[in-house]
Rosetta silent file (secondary structure, phi, psi, omega in degrees, C-alpha in Angstrom):
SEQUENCE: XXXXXXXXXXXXXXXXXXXXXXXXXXXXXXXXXXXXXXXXXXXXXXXXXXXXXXXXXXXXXXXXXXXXXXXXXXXXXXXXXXXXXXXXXXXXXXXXXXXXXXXXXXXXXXXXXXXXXXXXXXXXXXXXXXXXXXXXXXXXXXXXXXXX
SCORE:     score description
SCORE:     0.000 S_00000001
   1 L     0.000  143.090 -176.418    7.818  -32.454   -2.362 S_00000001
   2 L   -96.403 -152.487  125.809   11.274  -32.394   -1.030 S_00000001
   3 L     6.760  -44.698 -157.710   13.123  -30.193    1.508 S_00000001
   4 L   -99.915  163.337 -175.332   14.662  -27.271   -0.927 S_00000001
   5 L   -70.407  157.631  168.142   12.943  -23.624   -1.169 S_00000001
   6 L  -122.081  111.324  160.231   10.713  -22.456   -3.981 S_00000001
   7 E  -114.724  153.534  161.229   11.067  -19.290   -5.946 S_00000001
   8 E  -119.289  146.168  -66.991    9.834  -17.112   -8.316 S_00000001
   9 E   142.613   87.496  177.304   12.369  -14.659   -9.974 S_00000001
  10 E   -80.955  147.722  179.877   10.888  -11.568  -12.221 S_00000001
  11 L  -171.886  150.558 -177.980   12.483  -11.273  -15.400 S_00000001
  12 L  -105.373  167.824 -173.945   11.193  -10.385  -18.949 S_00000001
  13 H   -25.592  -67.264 -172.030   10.831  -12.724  -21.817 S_00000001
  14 H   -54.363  -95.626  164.598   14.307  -11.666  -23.486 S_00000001
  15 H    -3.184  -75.403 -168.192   16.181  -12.078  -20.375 S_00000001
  16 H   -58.174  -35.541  177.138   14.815  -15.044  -19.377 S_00000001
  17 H   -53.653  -60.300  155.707   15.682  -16.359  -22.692 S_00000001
  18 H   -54.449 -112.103  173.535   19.472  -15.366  -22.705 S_00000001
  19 H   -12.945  -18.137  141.608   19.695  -16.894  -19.089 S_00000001
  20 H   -67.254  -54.947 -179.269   18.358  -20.253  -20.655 S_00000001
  21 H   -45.154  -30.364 -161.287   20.629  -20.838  -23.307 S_00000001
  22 L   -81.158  -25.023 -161.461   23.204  -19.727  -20.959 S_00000001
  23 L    68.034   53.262  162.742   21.943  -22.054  -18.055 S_00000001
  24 L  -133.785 -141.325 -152.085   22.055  -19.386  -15.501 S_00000001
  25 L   160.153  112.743  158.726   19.953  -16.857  -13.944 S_00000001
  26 L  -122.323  138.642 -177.167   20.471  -12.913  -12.648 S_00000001
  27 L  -140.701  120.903  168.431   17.860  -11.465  -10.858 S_00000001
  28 L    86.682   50.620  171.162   17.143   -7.761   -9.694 S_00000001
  29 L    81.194  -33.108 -153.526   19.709   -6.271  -12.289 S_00000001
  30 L   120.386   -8.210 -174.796   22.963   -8.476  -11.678 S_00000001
  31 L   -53.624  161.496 -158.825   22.595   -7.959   -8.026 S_00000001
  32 L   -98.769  -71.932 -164.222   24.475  -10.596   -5.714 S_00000001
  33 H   -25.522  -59.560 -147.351   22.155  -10.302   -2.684 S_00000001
  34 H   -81.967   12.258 -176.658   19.006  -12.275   -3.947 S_00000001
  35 H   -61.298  -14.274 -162.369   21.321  -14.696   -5.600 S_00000001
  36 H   -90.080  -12.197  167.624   22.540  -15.553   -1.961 S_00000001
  37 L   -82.439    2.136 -151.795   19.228  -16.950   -0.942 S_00000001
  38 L  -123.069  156.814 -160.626   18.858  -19.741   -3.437 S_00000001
  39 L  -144.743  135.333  179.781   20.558  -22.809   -2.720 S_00000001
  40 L    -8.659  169.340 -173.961   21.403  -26.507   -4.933 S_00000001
  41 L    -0.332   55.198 -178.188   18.309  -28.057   -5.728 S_00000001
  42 E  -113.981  145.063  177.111   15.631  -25.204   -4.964 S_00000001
  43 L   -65.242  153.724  172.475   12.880  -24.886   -7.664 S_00000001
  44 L  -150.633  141.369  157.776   13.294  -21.265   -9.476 S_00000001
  45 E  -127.036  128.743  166.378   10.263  -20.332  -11.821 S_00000001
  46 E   -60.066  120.394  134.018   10.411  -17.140  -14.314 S_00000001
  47 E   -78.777  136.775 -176.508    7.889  -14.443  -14.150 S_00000001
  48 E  -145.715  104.006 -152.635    8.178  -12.454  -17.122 S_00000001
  49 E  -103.395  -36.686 -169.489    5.402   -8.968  -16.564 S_00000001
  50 E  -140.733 -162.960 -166.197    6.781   -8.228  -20.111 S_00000001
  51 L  -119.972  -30.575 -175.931    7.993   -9.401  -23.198 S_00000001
  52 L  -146.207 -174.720 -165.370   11.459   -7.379  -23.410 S_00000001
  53 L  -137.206  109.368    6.150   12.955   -5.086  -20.410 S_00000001
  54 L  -110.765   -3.575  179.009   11.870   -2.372  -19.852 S_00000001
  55 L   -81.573    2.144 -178.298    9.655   -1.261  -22.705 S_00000001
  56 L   -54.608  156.546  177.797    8.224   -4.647  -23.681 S_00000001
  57 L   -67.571  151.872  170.562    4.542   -5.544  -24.614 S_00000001
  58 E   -30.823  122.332  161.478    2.377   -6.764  -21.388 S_00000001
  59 E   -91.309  -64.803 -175.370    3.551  -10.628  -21.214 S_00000001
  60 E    39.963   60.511 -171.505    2.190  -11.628  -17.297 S_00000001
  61 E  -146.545  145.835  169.730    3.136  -15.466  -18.035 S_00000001
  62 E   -80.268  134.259 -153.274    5.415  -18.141  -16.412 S_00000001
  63 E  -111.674  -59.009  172.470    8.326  -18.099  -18.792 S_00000001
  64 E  -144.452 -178.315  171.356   10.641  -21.084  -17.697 S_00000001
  65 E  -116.884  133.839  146.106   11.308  -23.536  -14.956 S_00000001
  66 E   177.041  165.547  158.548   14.263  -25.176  -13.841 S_00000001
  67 E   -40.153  138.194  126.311   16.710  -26.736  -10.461 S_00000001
  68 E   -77.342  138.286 -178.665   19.462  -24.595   -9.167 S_00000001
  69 L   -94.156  -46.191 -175.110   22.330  -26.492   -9.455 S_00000001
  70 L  -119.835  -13.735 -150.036   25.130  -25.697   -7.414 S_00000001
  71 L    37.441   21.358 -177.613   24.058  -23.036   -6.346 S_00000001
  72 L   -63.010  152.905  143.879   27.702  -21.086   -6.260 S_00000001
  73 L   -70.416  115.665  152.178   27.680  -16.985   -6.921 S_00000001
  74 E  -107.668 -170.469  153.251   29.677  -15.910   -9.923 S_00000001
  75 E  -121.338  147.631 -160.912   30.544  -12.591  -11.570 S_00000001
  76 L  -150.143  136.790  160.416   30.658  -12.102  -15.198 S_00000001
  77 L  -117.826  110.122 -179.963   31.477   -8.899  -17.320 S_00000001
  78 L   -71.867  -66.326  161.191   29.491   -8.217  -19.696 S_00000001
  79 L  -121.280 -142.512 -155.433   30.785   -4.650  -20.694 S_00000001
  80 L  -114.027    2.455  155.557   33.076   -2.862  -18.464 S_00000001
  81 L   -87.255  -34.765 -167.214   30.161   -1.017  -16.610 S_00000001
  82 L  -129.419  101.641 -177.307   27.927   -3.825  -16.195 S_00000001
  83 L  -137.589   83.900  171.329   29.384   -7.330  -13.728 S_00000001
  84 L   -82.270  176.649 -172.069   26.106   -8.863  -13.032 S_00000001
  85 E   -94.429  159.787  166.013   26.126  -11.976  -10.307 S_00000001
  86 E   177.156  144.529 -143.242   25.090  -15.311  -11.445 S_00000001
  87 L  -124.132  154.853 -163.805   23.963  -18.484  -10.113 S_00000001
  88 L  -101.510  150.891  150.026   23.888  -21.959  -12.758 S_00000001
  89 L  -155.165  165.296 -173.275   20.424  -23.606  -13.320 S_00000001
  90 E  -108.600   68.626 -177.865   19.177  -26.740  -14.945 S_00000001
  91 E   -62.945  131.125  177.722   16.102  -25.251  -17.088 S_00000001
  92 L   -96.878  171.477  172.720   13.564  -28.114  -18.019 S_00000001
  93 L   -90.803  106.283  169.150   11.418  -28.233  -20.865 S_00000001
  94 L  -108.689  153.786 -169.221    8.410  -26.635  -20.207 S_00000001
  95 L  -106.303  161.347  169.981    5.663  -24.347  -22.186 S_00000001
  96 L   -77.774  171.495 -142.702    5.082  -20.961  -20.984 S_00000001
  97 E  -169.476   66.598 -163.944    1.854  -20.749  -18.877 S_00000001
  98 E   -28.032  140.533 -168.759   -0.423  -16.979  -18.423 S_00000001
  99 L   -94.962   -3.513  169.040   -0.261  -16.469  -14.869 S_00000001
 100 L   -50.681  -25.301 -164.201   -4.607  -14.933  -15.035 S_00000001
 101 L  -108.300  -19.619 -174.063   -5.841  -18.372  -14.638 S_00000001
 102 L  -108.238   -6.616 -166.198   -3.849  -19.356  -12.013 S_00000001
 103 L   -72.191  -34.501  171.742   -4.329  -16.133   -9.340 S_00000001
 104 L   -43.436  -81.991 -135.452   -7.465  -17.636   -7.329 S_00000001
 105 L   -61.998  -53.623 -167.903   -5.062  -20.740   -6.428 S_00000001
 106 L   -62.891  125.018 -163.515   -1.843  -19.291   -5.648 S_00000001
 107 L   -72.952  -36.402 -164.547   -1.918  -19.155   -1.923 S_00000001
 108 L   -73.586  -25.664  156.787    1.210  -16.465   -2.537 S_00000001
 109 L  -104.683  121.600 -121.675   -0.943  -13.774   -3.834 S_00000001
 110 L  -121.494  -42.497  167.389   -3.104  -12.729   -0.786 S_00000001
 111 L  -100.773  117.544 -140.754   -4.541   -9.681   -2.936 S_00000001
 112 L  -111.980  -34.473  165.995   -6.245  -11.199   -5.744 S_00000001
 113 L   -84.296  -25.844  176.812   -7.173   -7.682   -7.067 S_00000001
 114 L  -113.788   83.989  155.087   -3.818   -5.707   -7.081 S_00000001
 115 L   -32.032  -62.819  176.543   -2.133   -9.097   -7.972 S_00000001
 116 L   -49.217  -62.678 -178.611    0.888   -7.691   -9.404 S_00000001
 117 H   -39.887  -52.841 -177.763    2.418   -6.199   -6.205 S_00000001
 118 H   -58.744   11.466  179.629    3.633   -9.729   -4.914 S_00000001
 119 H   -96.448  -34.806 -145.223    5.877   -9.358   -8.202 S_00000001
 120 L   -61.825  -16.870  172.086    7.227   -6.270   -6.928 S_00000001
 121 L   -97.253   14.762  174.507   10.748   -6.816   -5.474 S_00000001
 122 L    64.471  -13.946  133.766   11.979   -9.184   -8.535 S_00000001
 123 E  -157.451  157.675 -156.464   11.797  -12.411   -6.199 S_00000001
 124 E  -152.355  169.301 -137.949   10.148  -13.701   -3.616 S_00000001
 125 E  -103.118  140.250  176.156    9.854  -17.273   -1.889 S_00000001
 126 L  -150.234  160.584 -175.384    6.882  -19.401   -2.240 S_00000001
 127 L   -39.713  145.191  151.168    4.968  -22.715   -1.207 S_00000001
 128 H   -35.025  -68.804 -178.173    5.588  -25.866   -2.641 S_00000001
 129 H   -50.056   -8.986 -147.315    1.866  -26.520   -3.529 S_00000001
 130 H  -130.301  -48.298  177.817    1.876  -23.363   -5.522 S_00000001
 131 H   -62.686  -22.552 -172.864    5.521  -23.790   -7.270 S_00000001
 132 H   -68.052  -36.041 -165.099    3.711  -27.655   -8.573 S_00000001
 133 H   -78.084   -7.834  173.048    0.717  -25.824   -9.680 S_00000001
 134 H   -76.487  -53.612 -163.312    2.616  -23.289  -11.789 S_00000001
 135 H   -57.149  -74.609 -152.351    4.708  -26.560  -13.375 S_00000001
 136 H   -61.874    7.875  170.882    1.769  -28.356  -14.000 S_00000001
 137 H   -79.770  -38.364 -152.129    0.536  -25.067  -15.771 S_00000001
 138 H  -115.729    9.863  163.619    3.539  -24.927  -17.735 S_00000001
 139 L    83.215  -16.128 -169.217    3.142  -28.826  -18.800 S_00000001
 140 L  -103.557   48.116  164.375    6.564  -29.532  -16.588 S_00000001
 141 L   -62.327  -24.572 -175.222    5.071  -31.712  -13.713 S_00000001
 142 L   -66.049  -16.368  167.452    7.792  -34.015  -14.422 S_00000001
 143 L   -57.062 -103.985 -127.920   10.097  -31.007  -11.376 S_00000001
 144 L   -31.412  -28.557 -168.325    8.241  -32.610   -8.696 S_00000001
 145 L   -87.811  -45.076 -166.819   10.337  -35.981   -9.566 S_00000001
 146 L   -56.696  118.873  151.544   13.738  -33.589  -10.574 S_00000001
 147 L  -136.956  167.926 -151.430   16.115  -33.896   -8.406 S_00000001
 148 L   -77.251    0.000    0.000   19.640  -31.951   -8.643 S_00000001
């Protein structure tokens, strides 16, 4: 594993979808702060707790994968009300991947019965050994090798 940071990023299914096609990534509404932690070639993985935002069916599955790239901060306007922040990624091809099967192992959730709560602030920073074992959940082992 190299050097760069590991995140996970909550976001639901829909979202996360838009933000592939687009090759980017907003997290925590459009907000700029946590975009300011993630940096060129840091791992980002999608949590997606639902299927659409905010009324979606239960999801609880790793959605996508991919590299930050440049890690630069933009602004975008979507309507004239809404100028979320956004950072470029390099999404890989990967399968989505229930995150139930995986909660013993992950080192990052500490409470194994209220699980969810390490979700709760839309992203949060995690081991290496824990971002490979999501990838290799999600079929996308081929990250560990990526580099930006």
């Amino acid at each position: 594993m190299s050097n760069h940071n590991y995140w996970i990023g909550v976001v639901s299914r829909a979202h996360m979808q838009i933000g592939v096609q687009g090759g980017f990534i907003q997290l925590n509404h459009g907000k700029r702060a946590p975009l300011q932690k993630l940096r060129a070639g840091d791992g980002l993985v999608i949590y997606s707790p639902r299927t659409d935002y905010p009324d979606g069916a239960p999801l609880q599955a790793f959605t996508a994968l991919g590299v930050i790239t440049s890690g630069e901060i933009y602004q975008v306007e979507m309507n004239p009300d809404f100028k979320p922040y956004r950072v470029d990624v390099k999404f890989l091809e990967c399968q989505e991947a229930p995150i139930r099967p995986l909660i013993e192992k992950l080192s990052f959730i500490t409470n194994k019965t209220r699980w969810g709560a390490a979700f709760r602030f839309g992203q949060l920073k995690v081991p290496g050994d824990d971002f490979a074992l999501i990838a290799a959940a999600m079929g996308c082992p081929e990250f560990l090798n990526y580099t930006a």
